[in-house]
Each structure stands twice: as C-alpha cells, then as structure tokens.
TIGU-357525 format. One record per atom (N, C-alpha, C, CB): y, z, x. Coordinates in pm, whole numbers, padded with zeros to 5 digits, always signed. Atoms other than C-alpha are relative to their C-alpha. Glycine has a CB too. Example, Ala and Ser with C-alpha at 12.3 -4.5 7.8 and 13.67 -1.06 7.14 Angstrom:
TIGU-357525
-00119+00000+00089/-00450+00780+01230/+00120+00000+00090/+00003+00125-00099/-00119-00006-00082/-00106+00714+01367/+00109+00073-00077/+00046-00142+00041/
//
This chain:
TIGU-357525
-00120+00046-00071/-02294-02611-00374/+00063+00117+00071/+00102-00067-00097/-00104-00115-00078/-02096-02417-00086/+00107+00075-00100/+00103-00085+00124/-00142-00048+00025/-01835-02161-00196/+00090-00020+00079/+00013+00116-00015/-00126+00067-00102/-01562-02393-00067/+00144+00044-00079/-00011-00207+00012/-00127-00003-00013/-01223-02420-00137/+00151-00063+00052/-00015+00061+00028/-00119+00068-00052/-00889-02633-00070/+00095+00108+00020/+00056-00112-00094/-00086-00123-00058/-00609-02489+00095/+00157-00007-00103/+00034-00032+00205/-00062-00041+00132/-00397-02530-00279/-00021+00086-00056/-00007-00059-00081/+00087-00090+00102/-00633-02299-00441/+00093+00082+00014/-00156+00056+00026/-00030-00134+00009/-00522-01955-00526/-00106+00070-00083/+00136+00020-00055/+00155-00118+00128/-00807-01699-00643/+00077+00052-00070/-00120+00159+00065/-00076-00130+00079/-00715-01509-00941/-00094-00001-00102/+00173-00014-00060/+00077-00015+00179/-00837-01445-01306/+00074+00000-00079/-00078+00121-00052/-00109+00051+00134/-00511-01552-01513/-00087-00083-00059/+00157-00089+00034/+00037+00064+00109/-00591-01719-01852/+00008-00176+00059/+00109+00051-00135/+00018+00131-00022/-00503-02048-01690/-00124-00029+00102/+00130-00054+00050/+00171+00053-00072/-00778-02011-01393/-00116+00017-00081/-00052+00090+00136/+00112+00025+00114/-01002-01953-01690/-00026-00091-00107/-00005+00088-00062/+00022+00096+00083/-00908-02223-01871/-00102-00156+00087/+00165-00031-00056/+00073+00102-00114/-01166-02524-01788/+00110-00101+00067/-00127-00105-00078/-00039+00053-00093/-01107-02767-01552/+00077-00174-00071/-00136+00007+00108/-00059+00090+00071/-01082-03068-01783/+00095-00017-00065/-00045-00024-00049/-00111+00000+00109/-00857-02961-02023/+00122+00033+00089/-00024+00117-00132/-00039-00051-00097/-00626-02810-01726/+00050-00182+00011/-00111+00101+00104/-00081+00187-00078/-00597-03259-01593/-00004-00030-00093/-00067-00132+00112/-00020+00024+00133/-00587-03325-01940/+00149+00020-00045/-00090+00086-00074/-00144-00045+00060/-00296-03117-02048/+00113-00048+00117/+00006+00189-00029/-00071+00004-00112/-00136-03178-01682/+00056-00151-00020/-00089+00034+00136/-00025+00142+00023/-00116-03556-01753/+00061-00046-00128/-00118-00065+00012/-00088+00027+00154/-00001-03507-02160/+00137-00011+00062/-00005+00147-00138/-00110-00096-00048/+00265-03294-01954/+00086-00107+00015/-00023+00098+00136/-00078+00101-00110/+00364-03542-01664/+00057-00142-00118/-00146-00070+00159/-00060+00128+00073/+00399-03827-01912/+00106+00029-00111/-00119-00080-00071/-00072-00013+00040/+00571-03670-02164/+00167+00030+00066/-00060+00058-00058/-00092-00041-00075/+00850-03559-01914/+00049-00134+00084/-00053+00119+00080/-00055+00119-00023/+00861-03907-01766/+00040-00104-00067/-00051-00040+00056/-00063+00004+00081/+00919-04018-02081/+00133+00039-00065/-00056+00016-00029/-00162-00038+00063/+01248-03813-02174/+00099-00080+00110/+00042+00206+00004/-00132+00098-00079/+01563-04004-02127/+00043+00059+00119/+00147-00016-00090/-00020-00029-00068/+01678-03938-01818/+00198+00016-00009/-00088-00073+00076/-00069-00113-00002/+02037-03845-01949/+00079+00072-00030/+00016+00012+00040/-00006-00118+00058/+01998-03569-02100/-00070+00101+00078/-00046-00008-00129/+00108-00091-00100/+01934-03240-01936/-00008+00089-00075/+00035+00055+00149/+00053-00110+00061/+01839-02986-02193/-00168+00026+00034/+00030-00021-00153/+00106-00001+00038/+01538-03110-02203/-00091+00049+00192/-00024-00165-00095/+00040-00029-00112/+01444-03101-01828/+00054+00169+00047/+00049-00121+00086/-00001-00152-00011/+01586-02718-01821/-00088+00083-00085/+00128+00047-00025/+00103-00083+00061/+01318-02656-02116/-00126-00035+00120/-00036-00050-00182/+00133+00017-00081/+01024-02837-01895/-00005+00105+00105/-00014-00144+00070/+00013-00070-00104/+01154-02624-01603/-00037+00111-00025/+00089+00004+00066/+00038-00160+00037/+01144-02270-01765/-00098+00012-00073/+00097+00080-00071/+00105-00047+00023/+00850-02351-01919/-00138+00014+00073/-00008-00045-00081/+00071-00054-00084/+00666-02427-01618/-00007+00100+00066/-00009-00047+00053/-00017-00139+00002/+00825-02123-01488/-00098+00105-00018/+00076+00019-00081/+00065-00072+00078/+00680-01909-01730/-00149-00026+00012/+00050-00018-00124/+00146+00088-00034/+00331-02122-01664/-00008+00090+00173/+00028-00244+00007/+00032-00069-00133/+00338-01992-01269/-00013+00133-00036/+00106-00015+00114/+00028-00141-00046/+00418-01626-01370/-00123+00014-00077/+00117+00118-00032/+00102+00000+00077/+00100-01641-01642/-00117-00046+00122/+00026-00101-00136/+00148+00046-00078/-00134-01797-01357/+00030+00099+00136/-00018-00210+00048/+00001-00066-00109/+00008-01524-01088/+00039-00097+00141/-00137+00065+00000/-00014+00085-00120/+00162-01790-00854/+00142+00019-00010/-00060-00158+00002/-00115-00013-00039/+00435-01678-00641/+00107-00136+00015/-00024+00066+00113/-00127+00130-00059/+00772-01886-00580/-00004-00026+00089/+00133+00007+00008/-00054-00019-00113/+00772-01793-00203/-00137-00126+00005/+00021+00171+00087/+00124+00115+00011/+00391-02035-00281/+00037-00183-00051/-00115+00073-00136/-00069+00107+00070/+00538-02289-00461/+00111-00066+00061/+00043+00044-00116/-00131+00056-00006/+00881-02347-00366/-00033-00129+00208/+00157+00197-00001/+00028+00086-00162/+00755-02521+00065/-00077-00099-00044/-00090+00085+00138/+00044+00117+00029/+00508-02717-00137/+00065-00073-00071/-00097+00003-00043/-00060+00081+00083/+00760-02863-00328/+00061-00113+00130/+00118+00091-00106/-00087+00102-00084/+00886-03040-00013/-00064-00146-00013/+00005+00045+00169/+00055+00209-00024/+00672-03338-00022/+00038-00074-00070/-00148-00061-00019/-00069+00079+00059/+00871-03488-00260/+00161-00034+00094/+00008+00067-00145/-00115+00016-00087/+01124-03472+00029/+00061-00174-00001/-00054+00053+00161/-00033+00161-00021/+01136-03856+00106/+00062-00050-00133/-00147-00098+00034/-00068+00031+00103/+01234-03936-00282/+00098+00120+00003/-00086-00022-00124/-00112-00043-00019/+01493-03707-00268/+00112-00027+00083/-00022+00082+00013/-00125+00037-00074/+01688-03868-00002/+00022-00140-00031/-00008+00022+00156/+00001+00105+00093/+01613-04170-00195/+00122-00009-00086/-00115+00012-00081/-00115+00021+00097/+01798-04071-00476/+00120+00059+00061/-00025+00064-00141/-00157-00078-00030/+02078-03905-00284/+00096-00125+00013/+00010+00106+00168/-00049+00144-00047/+02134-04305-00166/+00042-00075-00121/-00117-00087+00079/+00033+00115+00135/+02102-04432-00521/+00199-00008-00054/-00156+00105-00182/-00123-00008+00037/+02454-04317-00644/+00097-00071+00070/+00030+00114-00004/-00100+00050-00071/+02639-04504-00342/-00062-00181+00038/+00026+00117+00144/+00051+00109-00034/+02431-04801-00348/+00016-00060-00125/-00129+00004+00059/-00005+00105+00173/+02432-04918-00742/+00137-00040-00045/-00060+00098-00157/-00103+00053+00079/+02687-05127-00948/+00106+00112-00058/-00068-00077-00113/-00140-00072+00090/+02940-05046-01158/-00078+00016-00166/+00183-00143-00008/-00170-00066-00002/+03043-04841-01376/-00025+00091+00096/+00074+00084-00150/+00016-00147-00091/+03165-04571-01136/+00065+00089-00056/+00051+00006+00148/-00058-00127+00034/+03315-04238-01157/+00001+00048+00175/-00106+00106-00128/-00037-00041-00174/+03461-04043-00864/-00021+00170-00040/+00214-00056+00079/+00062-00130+00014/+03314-03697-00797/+00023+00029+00167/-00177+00000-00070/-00015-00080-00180/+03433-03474-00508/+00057-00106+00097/-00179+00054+00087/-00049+00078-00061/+03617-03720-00417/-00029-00154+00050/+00012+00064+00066/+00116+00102-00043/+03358-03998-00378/-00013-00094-00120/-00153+00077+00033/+00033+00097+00124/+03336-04311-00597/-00120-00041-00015/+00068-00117-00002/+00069+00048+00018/+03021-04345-00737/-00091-00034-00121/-00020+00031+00066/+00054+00019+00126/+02775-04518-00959/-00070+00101-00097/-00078-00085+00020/+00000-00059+00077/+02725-04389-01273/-00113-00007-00016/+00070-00013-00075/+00137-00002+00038/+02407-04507-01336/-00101-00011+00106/-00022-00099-00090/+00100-00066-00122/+02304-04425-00987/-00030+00148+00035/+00051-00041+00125/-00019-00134-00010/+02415-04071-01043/-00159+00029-00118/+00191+00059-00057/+00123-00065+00089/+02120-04057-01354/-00097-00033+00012/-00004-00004-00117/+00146+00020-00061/+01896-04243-01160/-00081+00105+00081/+00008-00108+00088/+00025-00085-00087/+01929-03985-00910/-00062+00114-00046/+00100+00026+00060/+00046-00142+00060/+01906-03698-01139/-00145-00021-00063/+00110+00057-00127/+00144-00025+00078/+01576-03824-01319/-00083-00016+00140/-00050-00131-00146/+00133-00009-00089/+01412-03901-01017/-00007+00129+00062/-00009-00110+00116/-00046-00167-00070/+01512-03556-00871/-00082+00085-00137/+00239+00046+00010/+00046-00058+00168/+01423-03396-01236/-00166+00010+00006/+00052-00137-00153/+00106+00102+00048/+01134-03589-01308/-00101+00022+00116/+00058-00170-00015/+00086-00049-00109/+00949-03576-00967/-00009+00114+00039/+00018-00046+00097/-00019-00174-00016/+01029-03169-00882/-00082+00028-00145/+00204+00076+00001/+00128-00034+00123/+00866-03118-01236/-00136-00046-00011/+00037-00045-00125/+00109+00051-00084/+00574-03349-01151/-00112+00082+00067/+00060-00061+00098/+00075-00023-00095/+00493-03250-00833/-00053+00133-00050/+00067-00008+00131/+00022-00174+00077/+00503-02830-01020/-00144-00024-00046/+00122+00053-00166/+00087-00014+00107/+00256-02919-01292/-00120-00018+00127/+00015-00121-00150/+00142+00048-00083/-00002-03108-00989/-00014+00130+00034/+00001-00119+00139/+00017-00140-00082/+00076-02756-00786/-00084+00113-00052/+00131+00063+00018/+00061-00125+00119/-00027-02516-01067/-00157-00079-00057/+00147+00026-00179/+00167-00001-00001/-00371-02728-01132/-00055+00044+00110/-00066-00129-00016/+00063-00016-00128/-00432-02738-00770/-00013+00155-00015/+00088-00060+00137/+00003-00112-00038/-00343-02385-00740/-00155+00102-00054/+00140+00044-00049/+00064-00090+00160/-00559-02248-01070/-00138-00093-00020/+00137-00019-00187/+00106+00070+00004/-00854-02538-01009/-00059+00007+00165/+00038-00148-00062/+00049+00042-00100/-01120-02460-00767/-00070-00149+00026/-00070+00091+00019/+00097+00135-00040/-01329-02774-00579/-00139-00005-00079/-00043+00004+00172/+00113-00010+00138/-01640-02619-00788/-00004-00056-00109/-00012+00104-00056/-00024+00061+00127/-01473-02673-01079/+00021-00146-00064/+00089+00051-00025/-00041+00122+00025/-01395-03050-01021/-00092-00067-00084/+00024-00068+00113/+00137+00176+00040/-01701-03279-01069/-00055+00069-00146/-00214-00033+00168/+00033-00012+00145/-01798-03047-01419/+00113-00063-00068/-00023+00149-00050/-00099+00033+00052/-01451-03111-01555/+00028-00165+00011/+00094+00086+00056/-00005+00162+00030/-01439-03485-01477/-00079-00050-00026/+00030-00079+00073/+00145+00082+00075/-01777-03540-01584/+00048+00006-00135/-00175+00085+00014/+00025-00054+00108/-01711-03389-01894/+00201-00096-00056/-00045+00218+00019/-00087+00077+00006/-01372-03649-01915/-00020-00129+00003/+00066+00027+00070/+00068+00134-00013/-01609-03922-01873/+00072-00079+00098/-00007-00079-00132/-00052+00047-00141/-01468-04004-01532/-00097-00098+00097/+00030+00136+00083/+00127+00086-00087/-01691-04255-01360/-00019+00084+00137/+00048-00186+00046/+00089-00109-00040/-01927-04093-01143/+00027-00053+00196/-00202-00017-00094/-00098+00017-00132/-01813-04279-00796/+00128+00062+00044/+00038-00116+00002/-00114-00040+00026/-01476-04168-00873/+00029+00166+00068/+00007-00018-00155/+00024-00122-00028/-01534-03827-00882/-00122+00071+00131/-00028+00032-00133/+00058-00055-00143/-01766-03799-00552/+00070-00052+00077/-00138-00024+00045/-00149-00012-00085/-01457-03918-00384/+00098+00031+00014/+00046-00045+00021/-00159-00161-00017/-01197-03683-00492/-00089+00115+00040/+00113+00073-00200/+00061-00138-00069/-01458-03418-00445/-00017-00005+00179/-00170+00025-00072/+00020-00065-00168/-01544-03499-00084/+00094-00019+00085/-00112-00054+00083/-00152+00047-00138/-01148-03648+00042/+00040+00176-00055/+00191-00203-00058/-00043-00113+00038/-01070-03267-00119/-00078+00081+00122/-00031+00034-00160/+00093-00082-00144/-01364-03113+00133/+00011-00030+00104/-00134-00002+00014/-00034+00025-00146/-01299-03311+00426/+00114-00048+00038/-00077-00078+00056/-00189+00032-00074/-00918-03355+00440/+00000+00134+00100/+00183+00019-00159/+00016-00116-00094/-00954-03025+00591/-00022-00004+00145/-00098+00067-00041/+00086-00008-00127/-01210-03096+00807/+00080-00139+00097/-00200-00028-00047/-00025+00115-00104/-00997-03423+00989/+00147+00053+00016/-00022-00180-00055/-00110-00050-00045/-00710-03241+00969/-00027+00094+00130/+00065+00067-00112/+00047-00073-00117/-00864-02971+01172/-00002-00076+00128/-00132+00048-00023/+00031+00102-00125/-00964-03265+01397/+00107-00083+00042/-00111-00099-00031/-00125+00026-00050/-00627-03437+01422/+00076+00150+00091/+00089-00053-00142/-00121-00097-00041/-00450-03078+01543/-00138+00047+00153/+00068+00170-00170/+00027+00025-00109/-00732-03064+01816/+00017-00070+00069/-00059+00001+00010/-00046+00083-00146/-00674-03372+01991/+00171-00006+00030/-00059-00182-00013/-00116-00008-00087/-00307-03315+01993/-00011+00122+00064/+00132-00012-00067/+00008-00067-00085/-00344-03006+02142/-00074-00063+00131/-00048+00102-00055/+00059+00091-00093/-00595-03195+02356/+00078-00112+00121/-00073-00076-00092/-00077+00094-00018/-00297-03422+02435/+00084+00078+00076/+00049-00071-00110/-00113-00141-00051/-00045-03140+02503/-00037+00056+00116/+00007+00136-00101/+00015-00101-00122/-00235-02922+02752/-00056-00126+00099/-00127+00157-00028/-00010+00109-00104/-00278-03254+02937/+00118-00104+00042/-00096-00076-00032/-00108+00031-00046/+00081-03289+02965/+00098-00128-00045/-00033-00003+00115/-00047+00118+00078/+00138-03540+02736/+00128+00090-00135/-00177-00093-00083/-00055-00082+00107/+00418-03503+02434/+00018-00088-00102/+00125+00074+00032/-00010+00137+00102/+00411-03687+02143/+00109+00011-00100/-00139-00024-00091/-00144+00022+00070/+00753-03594+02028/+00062-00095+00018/+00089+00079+00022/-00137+00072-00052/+00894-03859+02240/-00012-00158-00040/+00021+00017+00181/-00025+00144+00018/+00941-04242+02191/-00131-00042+00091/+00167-00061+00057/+00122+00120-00127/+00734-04354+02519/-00122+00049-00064/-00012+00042+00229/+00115-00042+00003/+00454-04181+02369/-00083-00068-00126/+00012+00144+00002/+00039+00063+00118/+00405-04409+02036/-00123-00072+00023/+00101-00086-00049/+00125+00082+00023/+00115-04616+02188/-00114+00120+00002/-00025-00128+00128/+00102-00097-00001/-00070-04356+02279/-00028+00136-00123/+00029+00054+00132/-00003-00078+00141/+00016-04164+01930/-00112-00136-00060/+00202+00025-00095/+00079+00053+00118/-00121-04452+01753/-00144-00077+00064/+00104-00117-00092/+00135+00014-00065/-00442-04510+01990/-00105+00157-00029/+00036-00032+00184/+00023-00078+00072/-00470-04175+01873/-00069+00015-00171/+00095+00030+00022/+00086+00000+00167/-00501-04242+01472/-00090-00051+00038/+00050-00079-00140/+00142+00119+00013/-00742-04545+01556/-00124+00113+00064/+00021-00189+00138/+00109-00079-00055/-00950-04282+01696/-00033+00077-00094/+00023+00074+00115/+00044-00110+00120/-00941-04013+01433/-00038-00095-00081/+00116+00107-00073/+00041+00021+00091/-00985-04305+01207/-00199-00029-00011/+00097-00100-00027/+00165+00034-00011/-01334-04438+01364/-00080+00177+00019/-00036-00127+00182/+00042-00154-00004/-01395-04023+01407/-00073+00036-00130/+00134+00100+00015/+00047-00121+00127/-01373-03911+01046/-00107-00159-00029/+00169+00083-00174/+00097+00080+00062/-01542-04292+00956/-00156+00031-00003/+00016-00116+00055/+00126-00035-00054/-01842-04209+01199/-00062+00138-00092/+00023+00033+00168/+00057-00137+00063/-01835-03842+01005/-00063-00055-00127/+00122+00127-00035/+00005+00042+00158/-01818-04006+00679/-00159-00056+00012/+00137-00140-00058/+00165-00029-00061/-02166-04186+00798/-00107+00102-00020/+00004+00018+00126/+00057-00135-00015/-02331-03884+00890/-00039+00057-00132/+00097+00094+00068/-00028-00093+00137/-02239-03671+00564/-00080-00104-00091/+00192+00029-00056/+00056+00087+00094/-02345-03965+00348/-00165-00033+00042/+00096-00136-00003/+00159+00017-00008/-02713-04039+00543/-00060+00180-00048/-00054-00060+00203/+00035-00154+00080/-02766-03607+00503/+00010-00004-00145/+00108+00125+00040/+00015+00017+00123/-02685-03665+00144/-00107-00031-00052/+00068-00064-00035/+00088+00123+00062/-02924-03954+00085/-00137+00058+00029/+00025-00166+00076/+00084-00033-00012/-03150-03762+00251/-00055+00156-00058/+00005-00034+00103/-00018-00170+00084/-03135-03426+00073/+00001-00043-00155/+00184+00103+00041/+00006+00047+00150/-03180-03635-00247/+00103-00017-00089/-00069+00076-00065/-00144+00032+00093/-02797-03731-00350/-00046-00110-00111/+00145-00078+00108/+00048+00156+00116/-02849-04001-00654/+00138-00022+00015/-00074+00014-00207/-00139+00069+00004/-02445-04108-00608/+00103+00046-00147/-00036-00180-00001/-00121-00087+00126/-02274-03844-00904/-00035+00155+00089/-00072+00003-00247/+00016-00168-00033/-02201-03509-00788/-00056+00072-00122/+00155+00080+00038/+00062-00074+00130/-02403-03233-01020/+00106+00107-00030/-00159+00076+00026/-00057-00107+00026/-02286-03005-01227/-00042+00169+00017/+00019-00031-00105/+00071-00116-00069/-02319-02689-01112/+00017+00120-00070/+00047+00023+00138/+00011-00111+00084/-02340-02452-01421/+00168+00034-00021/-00099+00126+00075/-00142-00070+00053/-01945-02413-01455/+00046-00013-00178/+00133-00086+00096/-00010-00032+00149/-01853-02300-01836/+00097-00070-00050/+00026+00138-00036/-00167+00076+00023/-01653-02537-02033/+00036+00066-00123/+00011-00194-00028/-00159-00094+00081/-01453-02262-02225/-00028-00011-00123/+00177-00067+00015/-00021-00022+00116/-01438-02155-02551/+00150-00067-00085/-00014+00140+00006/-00096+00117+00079/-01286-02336-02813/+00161+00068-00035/-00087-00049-00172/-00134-00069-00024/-00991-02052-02851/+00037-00071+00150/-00014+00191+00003/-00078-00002-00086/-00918-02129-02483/+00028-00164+00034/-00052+00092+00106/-00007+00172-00002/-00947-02517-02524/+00173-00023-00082/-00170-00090-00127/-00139+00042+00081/-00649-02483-02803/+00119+00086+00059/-00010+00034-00176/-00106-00119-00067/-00447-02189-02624/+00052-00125+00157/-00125+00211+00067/+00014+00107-00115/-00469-02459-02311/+00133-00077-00049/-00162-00104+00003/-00111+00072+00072/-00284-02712-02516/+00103+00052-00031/-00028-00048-00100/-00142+00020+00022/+00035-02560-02597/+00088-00012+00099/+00045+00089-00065/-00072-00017-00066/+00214-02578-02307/+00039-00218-00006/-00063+00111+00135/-00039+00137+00003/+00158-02982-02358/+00031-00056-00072/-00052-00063+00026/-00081+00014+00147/+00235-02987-02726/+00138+00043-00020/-00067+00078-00104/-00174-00031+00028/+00547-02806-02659/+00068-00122+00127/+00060+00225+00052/-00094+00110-00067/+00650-03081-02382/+00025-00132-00070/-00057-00039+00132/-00018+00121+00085/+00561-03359-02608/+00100-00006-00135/-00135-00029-00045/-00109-00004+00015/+00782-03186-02836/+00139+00013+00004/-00014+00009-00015/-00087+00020-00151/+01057-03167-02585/+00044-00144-00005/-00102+00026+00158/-00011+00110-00074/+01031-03511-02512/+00031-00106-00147/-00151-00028+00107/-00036-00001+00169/+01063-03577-02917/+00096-00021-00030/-00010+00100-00075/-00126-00057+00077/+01337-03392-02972/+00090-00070+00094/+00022+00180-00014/-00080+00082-00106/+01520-03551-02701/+00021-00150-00054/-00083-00004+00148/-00015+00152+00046/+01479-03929-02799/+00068+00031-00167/-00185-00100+00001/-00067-00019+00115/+01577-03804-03168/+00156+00029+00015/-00068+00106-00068/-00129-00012+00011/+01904-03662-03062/+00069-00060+00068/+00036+00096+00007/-00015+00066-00106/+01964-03873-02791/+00134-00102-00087/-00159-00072+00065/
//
C-alpha cells in the first residue's frame, strides 16, 4: 500500500501514535459515550473531560494553534444552541438582562460541552491514526469488510475531489465568473452535478484497476503491529477515567 496520508494526520512517535489503531476507536467511542452520557447540568464533570483531553493532546504532541480551527465544524450547532435559550418554555431566568429559558440555557451548554469534547477526542484519533493503520485496526474489531474499504478509500479520495472541486472553481473564476454571488447558484449547482458524475466516473476507474490487480472486496492487512498488551491497558485509562467521570456525576447528581 502507498505511503499515503489524510490531511488530519500528524507524524510523530507519542505513546498514543503507538498505541494500535483499534484500541485508539475503541477507547474514542467508550470516551464519546460516556461524556454524552453525563447529565448535562453539571459542569465539573465536563471541566474534568476537558483537562483530560488536554493533557491527551500535550502526550500525543498536538498543538492548540492545530486543534483549536478544526474545532470550527461544529460551528453550525453552536449557533443552534445559542437559539435554544430564547426559543424554549418556561421556566426562565433573566441573565444580562435577557429573559431566558432555563432549560434552554442547559440544553445549550450540553450541546456546546458535549459536541466541543466530541469533535476533540475524533481530532486526536484522526490526528495520531494514519490511513495504513485503518483497515488492520478495524479488521481486528471485526468490522465488516465492505465497511472498512469505504472509509479507507472516502479517506484517500476526499482529497483527491476536493483537489478537483478547487480546480474548476478556479476554472470558473479566471473565466470571469463569481460564485460568491446569488445569480450564480445555477451554475454553482451545475457545477456539483458535475463533480458528482466526475468523482462517480473516478470511482469506476479505481474500482475496475482494483478488480484487475486482484482486489477480493476487504482491504489487506498490511503487517501493522497490534501492540503489546502493556500498551493495550495503558490505552484504556483515559476511557476508564471518563467512565468514571460520568459515574461520579450521576451519583452526586
């Protein structure tokens, strides 16, 4: 297999890019659930999840200035919940002058909470899991074998149609076109229908070269090490301490 790469990755050699790949969406998913689990409100508990992912980035060598722009894509739920507090029932409370729901204010905060912690944990696999590493680690999760040759190749060729979307707008541009503006929406979306029959036609292609290069329909494993049993249990605490987090919370709650 190519030495590829997504544009999440980060090379390094922290204990977490050495931890395998399975246990890594394993623990990432104990994580996420335990944390969508705690009441939403109480915030001790979401200031332990935070400083312990924290502490999780500086251990895998992943900057803030890395982290903190990919956190935007949770943008759209965030203006979500900014709405939630002025849109829900009663009871209210008045804050800064503003009357609003109470139980739109802790809707707001868990989905704010709750998704920003989320999206972290996905960031720090992505970051600390190469594309190599995928198809051993979900084999070895007993991941059905379709499954996993379609996160491996929308991971390899998001790239490649992205690339190909930012050519034809340029394509578009130096022919005097602008697709910032309103009048330009048909011709924006005569646009997707094109990239879509584009990457389809690619998709084609890639799949007859496969078939013909002897694919059987599971990606192989390609010799990656699934870790020593110290780094299998060292792995786990970061999801044993959220699950106790998420514990201790409903107990004192």
């Amino acid at each position: 297999m190519p030495s590829v790469s997504h544009r999440l990755y980060l090379p390094g050699n922290s204990p977490v890019h050495r931890t395998p790949a399975e246990v890594k969406i394993a623990c990432a998913t104990v994580t996420v659930f335990a944390v969508v689990a705690t009441p939403r409100e109480m915030f001790w508990p979401f200031a332990a999840y935070a400083a312990g992912l924290i502490a999780l980035w500086r251990v895998a060598q992943i900057p803030p200035r890395w982290i903190a722009p990919r956190l935007l894509i949770e943008l759209p739920f965030v203006v979500l919940a900014i709405l939630l507090p002025f849109a829900a029932g009663e009871p209210r409370t008045t804050l800064l002058g503003l009357s609003l729901s109470t139980t739109g204010l802790y809707a707001a905060w868990g989905i704010i909470a709750k998704g920003t912690i989320g999206v972290g944990i996905s960031l720090t696999v992505a970051a600390t899991t190469s594309v190599r590493e995928l198809p051993a680690g979900l084999s070895r999760l007993r991941v059905p074998g379709m499954i996993i040759t379609i996160v491996v190749l929308m991971l390899r060729y998001v790239d490649v149609i992205a690339d190909e979307a930012a050519r034809m707008r340029l394509a578009r541009v130096s022919r005097g076109d602008d697709p910032r503006t309103i009048r330009q929406i048909g011709a924006t979306a005569r646009g997707v229908g094109s990239l879509f029959l584009r990457s389809y036609e690619r998709g084609e292609r890639v799949h007859l070269a496969m078939l013909s290069r002897g694919f059987t329909g599971t990606m192989t494993d390609f010799g990656t090490p699934p870790g020593t049993r110290g780094q299998r249990l060292l792995a786990c605490v970061p999801a044993l301490a959220a699950v106790c987090v998420c514990v201790g919370a409903w107990v004192v709650r």
